[in-house]
N, CA and C atoms of all chains as a GROMACS GRO file, in nm:
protein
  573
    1UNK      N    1   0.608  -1.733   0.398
    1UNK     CA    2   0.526  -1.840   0.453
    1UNK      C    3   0.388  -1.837   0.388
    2UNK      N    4   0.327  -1.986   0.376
    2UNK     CA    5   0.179  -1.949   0.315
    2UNK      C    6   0.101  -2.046   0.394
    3UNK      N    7  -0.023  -2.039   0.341
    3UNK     CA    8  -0.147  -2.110   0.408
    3UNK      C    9  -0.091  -2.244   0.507
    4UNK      N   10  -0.027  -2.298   0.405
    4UNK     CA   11  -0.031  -2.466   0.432
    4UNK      C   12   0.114  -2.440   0.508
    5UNK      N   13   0.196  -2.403   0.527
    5UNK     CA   14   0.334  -2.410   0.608
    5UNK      C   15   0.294  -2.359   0.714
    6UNK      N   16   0.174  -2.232   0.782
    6UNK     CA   17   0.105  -2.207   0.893
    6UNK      C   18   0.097  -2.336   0.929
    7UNK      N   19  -0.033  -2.378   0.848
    7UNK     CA   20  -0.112  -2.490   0.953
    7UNK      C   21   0.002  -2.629   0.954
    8UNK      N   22   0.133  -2.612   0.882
    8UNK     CA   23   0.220  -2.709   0.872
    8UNK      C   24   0.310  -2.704   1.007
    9UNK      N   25   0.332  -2.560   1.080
    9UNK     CA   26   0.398  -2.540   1.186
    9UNK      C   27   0.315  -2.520   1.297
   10UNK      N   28   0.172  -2.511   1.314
   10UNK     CA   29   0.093  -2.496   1.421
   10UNK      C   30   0.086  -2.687   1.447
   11UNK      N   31   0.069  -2.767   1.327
   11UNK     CA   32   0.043  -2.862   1.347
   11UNK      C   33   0.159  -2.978   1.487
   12UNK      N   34   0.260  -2.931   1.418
   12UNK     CA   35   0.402  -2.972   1.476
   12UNK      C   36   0.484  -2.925   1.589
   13UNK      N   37   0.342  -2.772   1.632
   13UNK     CA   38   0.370  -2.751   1.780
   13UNK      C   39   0.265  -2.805   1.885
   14UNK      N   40   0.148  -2.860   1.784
   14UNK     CA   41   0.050  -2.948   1.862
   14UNK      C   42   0.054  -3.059   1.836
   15UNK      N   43   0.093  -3.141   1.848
   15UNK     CA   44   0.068  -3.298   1.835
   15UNK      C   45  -0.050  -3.372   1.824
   16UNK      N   46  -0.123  -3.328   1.955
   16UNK     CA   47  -0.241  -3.400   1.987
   16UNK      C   48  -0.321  -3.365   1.880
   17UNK      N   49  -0.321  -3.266   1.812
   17UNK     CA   50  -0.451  -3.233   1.773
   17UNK      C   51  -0.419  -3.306   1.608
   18UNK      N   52  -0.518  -3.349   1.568
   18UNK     CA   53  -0.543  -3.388   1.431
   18UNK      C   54  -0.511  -3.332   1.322
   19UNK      N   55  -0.492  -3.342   1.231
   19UNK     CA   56  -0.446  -3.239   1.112
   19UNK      C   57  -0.545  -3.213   1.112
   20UNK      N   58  -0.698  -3.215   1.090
   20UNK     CA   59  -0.784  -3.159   1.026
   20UNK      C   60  -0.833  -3.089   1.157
   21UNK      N   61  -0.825  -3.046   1.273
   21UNK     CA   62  -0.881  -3.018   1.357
   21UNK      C   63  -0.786  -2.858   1.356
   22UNK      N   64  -0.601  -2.861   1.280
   22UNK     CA   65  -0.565  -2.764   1.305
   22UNK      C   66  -0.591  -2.695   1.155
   23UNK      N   67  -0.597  -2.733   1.025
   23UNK     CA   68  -0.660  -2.687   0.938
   23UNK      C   69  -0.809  -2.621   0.989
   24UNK      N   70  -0.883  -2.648   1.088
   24UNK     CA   71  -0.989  -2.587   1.054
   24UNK      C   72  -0.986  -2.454   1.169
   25UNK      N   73  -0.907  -2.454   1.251
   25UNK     CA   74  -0.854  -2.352   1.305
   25UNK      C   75  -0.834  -2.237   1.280
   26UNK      N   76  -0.702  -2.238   1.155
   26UNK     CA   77  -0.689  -2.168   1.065
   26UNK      C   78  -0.785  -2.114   0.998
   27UNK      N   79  -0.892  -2.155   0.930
   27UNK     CA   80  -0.959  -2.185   0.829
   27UNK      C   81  -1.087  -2.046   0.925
   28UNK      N   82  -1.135  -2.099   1.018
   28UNK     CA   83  -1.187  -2.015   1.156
   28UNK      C   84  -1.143  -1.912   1.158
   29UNK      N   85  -0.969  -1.886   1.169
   29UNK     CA   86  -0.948  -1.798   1.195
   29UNK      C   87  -0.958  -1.657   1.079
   30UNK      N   88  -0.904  -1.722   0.990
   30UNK     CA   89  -0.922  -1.583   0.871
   30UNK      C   90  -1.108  -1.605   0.865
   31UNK      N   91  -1.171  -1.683   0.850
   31UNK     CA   92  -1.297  -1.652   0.794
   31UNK      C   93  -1.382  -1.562   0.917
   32UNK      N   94  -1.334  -1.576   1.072
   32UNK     CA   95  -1.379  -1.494   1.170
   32UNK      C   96  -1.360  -1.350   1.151
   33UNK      N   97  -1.224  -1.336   1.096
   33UNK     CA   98  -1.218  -1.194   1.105
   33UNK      C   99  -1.278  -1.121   0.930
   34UNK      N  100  -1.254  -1.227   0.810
   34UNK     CA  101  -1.313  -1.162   0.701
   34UNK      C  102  -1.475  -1.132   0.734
   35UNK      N  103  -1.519  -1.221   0.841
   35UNK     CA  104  -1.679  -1.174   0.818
   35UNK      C  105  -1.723  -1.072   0.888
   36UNK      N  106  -1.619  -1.058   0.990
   36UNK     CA  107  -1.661  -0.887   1.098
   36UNK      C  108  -1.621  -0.772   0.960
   37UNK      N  109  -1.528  -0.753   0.859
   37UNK     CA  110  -1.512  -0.674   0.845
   37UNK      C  111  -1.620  -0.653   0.677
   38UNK      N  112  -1.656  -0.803   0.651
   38UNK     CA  113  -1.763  -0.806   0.546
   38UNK      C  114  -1.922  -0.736   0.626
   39UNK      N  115  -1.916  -0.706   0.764
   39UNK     CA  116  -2.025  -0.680   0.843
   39UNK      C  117  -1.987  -0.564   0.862
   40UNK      N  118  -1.856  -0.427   0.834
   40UNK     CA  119  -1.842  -0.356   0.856
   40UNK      C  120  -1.748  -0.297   1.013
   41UNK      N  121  -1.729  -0.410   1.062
   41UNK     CA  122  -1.656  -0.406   1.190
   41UNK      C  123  -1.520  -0.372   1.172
   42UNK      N  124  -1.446  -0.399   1.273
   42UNK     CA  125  -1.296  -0.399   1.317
   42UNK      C  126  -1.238  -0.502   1.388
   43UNK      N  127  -1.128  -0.510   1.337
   43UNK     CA  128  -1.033  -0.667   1.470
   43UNK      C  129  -0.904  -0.592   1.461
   44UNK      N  130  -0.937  -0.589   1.588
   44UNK     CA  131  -0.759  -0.528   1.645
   44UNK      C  132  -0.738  -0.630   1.747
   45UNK      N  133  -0.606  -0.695   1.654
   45UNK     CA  134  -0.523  -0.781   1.777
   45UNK      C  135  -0.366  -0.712   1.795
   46UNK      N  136  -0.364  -0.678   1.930
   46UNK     CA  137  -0.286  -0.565   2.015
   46UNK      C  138  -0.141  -0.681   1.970
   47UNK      N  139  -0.046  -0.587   1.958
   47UNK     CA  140   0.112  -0.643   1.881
   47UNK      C  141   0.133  -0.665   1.769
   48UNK      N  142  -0.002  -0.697   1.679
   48UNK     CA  143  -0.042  -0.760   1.548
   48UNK      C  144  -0.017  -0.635   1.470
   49UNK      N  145  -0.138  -0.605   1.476
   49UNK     CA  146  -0.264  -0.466   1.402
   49UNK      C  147  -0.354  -0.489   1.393
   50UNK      N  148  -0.421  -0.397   1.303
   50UNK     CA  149  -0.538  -0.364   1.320
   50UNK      C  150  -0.651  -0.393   1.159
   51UNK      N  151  -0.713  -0.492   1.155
   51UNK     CA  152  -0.762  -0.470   1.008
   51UNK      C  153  -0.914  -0.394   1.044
   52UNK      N  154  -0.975  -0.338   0.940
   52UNK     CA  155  -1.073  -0.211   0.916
   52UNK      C  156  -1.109  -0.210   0.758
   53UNK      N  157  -1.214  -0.129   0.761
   53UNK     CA  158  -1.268  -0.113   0.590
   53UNK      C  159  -1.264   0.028   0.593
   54UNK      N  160  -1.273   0.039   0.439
   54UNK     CA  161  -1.255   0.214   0.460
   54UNK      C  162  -1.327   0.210   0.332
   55UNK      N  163  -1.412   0.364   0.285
   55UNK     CA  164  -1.496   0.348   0.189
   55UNK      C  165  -1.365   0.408   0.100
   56UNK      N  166  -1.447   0.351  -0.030
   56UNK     CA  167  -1.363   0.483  -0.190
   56UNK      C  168  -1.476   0.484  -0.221
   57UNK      N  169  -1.475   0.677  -0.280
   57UNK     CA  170  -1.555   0.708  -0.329
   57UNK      C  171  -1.570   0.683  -0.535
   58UNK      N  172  -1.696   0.683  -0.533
   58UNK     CA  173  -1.739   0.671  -0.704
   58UNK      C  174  -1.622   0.797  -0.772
   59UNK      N  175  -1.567   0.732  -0.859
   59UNK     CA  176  -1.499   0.826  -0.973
   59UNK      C  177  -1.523   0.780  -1.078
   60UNK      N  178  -1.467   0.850  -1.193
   60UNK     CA  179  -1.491   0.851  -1.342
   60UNK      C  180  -1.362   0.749  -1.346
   61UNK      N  181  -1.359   0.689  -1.457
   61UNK     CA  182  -1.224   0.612  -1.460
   61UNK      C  183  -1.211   0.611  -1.628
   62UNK      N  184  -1.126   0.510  -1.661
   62UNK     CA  185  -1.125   0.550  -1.829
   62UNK      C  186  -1.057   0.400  -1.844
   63UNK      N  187  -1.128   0.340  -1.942
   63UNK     CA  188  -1.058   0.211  -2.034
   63UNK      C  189  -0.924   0.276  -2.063
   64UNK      N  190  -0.829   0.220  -2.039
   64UNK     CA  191  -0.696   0.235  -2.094
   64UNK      C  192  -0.723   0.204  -2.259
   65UNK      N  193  -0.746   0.082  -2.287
   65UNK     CA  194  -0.735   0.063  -2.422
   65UNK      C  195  -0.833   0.130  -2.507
   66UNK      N  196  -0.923   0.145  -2.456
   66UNK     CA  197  -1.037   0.267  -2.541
   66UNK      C  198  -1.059   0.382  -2.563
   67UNK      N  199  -1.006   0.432  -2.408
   67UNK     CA  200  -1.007   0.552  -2.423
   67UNK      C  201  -1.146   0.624  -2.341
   68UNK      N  202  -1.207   0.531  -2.341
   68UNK     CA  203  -1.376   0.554  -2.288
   68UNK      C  204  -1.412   0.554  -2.128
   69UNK      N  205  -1.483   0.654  -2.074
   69UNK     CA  206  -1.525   0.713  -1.944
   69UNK      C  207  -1.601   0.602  -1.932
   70UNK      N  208  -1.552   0.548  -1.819
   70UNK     CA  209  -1.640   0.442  -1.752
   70UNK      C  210  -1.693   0.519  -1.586
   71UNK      N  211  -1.804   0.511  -1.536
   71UNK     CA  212  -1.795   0.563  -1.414
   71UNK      C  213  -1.793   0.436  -1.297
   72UNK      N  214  -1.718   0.451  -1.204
   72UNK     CA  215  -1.701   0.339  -1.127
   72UNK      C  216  -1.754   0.355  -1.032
   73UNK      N  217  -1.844   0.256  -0.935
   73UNK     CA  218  -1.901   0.324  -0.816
   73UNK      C  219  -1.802   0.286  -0.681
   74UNK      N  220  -1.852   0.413  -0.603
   74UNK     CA  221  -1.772   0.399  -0.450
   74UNK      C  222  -1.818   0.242  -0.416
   75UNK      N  223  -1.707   0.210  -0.318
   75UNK     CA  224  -1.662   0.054  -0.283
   75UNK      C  225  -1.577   0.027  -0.100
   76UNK      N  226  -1.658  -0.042  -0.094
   76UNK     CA  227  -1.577  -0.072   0.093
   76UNK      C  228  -1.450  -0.142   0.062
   77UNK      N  229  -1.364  -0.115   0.083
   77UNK     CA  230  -1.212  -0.180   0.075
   77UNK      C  231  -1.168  -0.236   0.232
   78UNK      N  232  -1.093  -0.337   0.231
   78UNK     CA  233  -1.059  -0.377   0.361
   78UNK      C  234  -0.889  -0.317   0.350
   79UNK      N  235  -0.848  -0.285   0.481
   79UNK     CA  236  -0.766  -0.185   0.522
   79UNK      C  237  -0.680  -0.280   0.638
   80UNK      N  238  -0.551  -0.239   0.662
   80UNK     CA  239  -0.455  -0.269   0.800
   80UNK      C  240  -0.361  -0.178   0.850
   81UNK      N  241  -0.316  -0.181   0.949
   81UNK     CA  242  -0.219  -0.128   0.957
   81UNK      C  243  -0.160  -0.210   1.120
   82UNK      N  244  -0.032  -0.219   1.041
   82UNK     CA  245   0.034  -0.276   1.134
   82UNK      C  246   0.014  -0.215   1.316
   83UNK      N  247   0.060  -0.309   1.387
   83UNK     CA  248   0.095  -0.252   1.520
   83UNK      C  249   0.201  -0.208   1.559
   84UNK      N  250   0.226  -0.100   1.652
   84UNK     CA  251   0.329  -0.060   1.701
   84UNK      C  252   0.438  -0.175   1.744
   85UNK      N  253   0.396  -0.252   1.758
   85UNK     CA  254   0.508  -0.376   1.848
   85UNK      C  255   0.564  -0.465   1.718
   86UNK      N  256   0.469  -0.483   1.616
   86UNK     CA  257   0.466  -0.508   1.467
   86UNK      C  258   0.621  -0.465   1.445
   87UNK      N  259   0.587  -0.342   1.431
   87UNK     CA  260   0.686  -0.215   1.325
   87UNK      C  261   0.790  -0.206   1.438
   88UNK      N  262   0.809  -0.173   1.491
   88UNK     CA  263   0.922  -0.202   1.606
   88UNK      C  264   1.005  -0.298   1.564
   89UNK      N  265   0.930  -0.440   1.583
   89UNK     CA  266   1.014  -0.551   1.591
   89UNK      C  267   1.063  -0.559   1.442
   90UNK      N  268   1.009  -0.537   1.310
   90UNK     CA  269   1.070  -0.560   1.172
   90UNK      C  270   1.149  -0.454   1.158
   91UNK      N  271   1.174  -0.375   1.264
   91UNK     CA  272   1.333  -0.261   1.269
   91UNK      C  273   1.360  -0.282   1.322
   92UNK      N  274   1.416  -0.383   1.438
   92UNK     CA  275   1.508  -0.397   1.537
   92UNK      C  276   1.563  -0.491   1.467
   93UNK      N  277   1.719  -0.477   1.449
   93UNK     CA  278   1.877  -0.555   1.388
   93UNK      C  279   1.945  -0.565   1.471
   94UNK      N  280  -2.502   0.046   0.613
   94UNK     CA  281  -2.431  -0.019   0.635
   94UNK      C  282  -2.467  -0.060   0.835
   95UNK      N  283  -2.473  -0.195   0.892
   95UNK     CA  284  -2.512  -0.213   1.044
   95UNK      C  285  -2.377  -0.218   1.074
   96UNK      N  286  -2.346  -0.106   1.212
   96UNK     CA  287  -2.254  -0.093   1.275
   96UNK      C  288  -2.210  -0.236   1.409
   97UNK      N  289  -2.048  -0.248   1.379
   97UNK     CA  290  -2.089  -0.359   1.467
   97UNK      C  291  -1.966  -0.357   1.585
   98UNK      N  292  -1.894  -0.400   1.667
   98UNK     CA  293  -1.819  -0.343   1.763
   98UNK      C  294  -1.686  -0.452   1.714
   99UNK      N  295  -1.586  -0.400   1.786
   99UNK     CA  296  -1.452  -0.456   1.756
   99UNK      C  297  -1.427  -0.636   1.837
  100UNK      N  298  -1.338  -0.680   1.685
  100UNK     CA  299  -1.277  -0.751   1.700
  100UNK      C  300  -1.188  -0.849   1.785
  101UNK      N  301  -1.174  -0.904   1.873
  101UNK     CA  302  -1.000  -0.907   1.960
  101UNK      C  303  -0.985  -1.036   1.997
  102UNK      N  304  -0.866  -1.092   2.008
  102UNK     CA  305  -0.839  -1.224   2.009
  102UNK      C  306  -0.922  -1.309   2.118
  103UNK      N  307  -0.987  -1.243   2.180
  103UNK     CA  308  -1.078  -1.310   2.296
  103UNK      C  309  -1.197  -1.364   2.177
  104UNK      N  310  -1.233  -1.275   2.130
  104UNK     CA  311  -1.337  -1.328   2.017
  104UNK      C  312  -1.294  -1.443   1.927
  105UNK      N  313  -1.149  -1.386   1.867
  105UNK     CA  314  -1.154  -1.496   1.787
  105UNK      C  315  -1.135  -1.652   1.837
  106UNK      N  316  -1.106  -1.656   1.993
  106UNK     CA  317  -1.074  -1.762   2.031
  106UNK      C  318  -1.194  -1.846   2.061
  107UNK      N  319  -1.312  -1.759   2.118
  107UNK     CA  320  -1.448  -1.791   2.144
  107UNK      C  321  -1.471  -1.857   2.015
  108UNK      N  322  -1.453  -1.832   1.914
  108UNK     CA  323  -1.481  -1.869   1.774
  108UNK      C  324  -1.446  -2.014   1.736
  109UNK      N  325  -1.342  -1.976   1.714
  109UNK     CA  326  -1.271  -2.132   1.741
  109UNK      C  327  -1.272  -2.248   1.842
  110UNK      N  328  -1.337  -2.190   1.941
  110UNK     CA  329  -1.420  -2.274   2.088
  110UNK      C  330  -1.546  -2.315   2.010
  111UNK      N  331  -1.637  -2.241   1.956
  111UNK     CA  332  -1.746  -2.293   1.924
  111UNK      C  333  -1.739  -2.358   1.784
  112UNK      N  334  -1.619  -2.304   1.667
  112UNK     CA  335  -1.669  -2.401   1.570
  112UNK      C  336  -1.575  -2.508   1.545
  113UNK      N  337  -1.449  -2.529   1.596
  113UNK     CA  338  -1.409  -2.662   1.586
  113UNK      C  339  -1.392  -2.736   1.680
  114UNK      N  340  -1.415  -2.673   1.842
  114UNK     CA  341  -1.499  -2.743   1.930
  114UNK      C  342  -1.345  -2.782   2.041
  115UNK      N  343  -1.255  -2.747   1.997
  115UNK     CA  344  -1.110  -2.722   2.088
  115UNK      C  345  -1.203  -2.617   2.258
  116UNK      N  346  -1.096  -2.643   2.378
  116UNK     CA  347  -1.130  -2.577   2.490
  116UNK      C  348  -1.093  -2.469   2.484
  117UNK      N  349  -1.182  -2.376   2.578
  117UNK     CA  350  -1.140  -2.269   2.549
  117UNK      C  351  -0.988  -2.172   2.557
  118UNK      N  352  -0.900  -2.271   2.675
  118UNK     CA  353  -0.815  -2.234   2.699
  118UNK      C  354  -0.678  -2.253   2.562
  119UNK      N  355  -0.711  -2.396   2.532
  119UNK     CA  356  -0.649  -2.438   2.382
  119UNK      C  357  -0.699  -2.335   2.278
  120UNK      N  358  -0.805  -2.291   2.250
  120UNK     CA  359  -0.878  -2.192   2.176
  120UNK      C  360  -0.787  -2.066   2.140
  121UNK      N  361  -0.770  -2.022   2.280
  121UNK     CA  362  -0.692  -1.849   2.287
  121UNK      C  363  -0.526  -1.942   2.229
  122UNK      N  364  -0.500  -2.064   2.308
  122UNK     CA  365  -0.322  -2.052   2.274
  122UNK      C  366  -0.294  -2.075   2.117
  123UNK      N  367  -0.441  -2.146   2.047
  123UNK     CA  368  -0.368  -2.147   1.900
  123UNK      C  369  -0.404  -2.017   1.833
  124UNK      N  370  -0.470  -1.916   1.885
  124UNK     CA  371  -0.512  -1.806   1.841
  124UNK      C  372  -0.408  -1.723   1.818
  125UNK      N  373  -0.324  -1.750   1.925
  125UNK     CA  374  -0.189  -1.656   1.976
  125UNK      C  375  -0.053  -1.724   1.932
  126UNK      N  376  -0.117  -1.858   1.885
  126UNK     CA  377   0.032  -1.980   1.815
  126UNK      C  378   0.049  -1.896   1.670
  127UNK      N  379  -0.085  -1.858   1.632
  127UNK     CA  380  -0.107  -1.841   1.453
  127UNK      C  381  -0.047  -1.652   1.432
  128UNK      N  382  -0.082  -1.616   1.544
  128UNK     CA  383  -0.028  -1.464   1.536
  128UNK      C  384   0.112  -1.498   1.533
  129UNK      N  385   0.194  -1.581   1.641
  129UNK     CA  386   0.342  -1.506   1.650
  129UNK      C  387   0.402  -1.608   1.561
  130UNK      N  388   0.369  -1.698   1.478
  130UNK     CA  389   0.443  -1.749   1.400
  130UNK      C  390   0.403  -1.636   1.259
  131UNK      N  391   0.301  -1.608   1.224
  131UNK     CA  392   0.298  -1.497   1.137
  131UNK      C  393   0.422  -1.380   1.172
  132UNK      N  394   0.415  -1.345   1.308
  132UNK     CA  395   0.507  -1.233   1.322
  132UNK      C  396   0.608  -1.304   1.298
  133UNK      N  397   0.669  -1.426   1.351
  133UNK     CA  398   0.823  -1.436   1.337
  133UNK      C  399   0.847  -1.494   1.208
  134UNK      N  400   0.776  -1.545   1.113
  134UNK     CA  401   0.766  -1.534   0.974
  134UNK      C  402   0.836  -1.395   0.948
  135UNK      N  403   0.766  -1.283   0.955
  135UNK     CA  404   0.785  -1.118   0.911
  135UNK      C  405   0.896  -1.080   0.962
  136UNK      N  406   0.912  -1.130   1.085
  136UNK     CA  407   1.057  -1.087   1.167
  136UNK      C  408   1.198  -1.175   1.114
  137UNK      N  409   1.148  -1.231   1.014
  137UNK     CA  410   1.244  -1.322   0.937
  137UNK      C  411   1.295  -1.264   0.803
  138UNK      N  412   1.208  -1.176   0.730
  138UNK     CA  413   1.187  -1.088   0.649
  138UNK      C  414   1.120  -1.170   0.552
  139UNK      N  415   1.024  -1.288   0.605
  139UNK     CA  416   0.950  -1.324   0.477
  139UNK      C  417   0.821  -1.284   0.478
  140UNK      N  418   0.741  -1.273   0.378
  140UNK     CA  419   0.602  -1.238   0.373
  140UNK      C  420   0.522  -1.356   0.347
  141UNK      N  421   0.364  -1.272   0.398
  141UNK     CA  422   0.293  -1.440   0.506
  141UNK      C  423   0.181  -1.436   0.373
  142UNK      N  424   0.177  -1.493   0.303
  142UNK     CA  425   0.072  -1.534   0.205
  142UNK      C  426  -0.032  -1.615   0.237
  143UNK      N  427  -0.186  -1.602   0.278
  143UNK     CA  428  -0.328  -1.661   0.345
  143UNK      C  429  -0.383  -1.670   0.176
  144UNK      N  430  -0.379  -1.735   0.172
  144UNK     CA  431  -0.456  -1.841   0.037
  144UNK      C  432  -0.616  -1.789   0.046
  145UNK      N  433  -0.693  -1.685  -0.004
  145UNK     CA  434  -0.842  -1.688   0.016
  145UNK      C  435  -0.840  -1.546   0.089
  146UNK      N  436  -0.696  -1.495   0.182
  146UNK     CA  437  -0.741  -1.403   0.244
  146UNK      C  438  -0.679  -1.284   0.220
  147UNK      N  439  -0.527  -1.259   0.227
  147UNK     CA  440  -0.427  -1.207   0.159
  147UNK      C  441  -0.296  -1.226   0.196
  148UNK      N  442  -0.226  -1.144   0.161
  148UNK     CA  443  -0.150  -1.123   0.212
  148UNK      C  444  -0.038  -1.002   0.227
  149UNK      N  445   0.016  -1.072   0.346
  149UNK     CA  446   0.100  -0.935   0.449
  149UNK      C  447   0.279  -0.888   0.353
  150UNK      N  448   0.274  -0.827   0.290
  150UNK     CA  449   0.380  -0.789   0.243
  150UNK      C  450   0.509  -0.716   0.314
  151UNK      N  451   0.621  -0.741   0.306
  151UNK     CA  452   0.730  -0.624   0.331
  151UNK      C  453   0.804  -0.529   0.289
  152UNK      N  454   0.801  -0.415   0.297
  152UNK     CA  455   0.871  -0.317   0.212
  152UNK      C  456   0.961  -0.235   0.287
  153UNK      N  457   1.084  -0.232   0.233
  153UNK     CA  458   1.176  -0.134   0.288
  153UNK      C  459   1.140  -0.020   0.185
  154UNK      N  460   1.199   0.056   0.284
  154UNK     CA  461   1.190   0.221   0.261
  154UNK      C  462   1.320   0.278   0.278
  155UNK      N  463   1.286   0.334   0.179
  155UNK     CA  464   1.424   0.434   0.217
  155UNK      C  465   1.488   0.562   0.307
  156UNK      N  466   1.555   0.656   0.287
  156UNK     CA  467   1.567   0.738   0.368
  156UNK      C  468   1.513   0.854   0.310
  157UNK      N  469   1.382   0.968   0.370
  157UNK     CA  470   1.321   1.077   0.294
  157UNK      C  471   1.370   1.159   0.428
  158UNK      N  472   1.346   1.259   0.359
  158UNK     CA  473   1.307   1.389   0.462
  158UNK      C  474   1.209   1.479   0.489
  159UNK      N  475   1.112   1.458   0.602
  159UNK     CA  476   1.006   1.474   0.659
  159UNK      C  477   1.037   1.619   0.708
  160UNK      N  478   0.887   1.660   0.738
  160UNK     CA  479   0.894   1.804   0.806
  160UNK      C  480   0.792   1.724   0.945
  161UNK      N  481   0.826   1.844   1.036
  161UNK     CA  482   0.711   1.870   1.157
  161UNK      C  483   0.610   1.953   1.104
  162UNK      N  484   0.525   1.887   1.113
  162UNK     CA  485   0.397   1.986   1.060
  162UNK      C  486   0.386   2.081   1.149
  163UNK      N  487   0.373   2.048   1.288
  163UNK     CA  488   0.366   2.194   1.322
  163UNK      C  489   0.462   2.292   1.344
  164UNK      N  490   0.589   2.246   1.368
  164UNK     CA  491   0.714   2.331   1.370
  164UNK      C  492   0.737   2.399   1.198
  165UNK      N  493   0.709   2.305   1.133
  165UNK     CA  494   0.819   2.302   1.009
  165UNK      C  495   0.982   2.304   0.994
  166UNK      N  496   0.996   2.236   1.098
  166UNK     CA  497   1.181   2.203   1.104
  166UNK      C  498   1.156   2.072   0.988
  167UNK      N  499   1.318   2.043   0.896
  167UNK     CA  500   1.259   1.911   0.843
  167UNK      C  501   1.383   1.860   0.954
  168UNK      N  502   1.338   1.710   0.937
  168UNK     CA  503   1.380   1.576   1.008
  168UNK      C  504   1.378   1.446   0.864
  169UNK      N  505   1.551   1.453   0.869
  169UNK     CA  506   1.541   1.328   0.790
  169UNK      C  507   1.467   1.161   0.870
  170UNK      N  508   1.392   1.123   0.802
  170UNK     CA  509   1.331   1.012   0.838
  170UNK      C  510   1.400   0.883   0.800
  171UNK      N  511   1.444   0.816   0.865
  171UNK     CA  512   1.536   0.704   0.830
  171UNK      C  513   1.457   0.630   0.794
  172UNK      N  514   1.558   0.502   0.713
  172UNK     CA  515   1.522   0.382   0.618
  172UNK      C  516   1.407   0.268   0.723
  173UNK      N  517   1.327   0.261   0.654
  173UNK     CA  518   1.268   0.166   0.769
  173UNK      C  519   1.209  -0.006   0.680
  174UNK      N  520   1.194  -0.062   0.697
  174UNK     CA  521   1.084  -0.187   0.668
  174UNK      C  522   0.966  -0.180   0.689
  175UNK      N  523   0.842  -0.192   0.650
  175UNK     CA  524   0.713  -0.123   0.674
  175UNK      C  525   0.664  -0.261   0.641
  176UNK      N  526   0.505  -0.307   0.697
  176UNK     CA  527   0.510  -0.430   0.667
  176UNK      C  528   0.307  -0.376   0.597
  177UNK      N  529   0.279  -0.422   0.496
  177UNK     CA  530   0.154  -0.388   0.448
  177UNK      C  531   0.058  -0.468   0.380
  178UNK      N  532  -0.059  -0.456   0.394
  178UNK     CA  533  -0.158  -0.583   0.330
  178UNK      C  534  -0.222  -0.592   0.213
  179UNK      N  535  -0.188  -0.690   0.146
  179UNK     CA  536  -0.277  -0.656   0.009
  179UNK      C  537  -0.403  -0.772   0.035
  180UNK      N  538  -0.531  -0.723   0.042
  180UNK     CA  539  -0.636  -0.857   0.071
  180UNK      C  540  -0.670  -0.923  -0.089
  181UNK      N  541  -0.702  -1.053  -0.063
  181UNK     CA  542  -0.717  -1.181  -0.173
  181UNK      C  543  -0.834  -1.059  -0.259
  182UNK      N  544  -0.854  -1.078  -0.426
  182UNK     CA  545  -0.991  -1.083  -0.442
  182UNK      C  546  -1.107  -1.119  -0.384
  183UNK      N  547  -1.100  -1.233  -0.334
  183UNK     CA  548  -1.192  -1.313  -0.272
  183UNK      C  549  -1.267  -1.193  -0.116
  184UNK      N  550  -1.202  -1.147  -0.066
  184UNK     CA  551  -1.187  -1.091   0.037
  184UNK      C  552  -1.278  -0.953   0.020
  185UNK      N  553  -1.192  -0.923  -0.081
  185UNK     CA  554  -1.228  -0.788  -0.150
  185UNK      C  555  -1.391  -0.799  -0.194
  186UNK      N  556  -1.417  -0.860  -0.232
  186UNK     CA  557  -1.527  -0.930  -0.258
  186UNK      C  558  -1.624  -0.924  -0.175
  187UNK      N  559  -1.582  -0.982  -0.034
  187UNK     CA  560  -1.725  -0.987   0.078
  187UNK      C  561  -1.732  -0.859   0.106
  188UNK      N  562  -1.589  -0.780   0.154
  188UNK     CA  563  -1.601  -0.652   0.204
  188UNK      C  564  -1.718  -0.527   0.131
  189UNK      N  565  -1.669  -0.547   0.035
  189UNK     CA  566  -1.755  -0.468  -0.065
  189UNK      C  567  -1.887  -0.518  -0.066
  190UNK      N  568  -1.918  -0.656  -0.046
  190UNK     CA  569  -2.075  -0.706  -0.114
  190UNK      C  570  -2.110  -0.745  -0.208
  191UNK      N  571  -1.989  -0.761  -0.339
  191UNK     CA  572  -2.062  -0.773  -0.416
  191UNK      C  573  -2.058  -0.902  -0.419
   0.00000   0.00000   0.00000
């Protein structure tokens, strides 16, 4: 499933609402949670998971094609991990 | 880095109350429409691709054999489906700052 088949099946379980009213929903919704975790926060939605940032630290790294020590600096990465009710349900057959 | 407190669908619904102006009660149900069609997407075995944000991948696993760390008995660990996120560049991007 991608962006537009979301807001293609939220749309078609709401009627009333406008296409552009459920596009911006969507649109709300990922940008609510990218900016708590661009602020360093957490969003845990219980059944879901859990997204989080986690630091990496600075290492040395190396151009593949050169051959040459580049040093890279430590970096906030955004992180998930599923929920228990998640992982459950994508193993139950 | 300013520390800031958690996330939870009460928030994000407040969110969506204030910026596209839906009630609050409509607010929480499309909050909770967009989660379980994501899940039953995954529970379908397809993976949910967010254009800008990332996306949720599926991976089966196979069968390894695990120890108890604290016993040290091993325990074969059965085959499972694991479901995991790769975030957009874009994403990657704010998180970090740059």
């Amino acid at each position: 499933m991608i962006r537009s088949e979301l807001i293609e099946a939220l749309a078609q379980e709401n009627p009333e609402l406008r296409p552009e009213e459920v596009e911006a929903v969507v649109t709300c919704f990922f940008d609510t949670i990218a900016e708590r975790l661009a602020s360093g926060g957490r969003v845990e939605l219980r059944g879901f998971g859990a997204f989080s940032t986690r630091e990496r630290a600075a290492r040395t790294g190396r151009n593949p094609r050169t051959g040459e020590t580049v040093e890279v600096p430590g970096k906030r990465v955004p992180y998930f991990k599923a929920g228990k009710d998640m992982r459950d349900r994508l193993n139950s057959d | 880095m300013r520390s800031v407190g958690t996330l939870t669908r009460a928030d994000l619904a407040d969110a969506v109350h204030h910026k596209v102006g839906l009630s609050r009660s409509d607010s929480l149900t499309m909050v909770e429409s967009i989660l379980r069609l994501m899940c039953d997407s995954m529970s379908d075995g397809e993976n949910v691709k967010i254009s800008g944000f990332g996306t949720f991948l599926l991976r089966d696993k196979g069968e390894r054999i695990g120890r108890n760390p604290k016993t040290g008995v091993e325990v074969p660990i059965t085959p499972r489906r694991v479901m995991t996120f790769r975030a957009s560049q874009m994403l990657k991007d704010r998180v970090s700052g740059a």
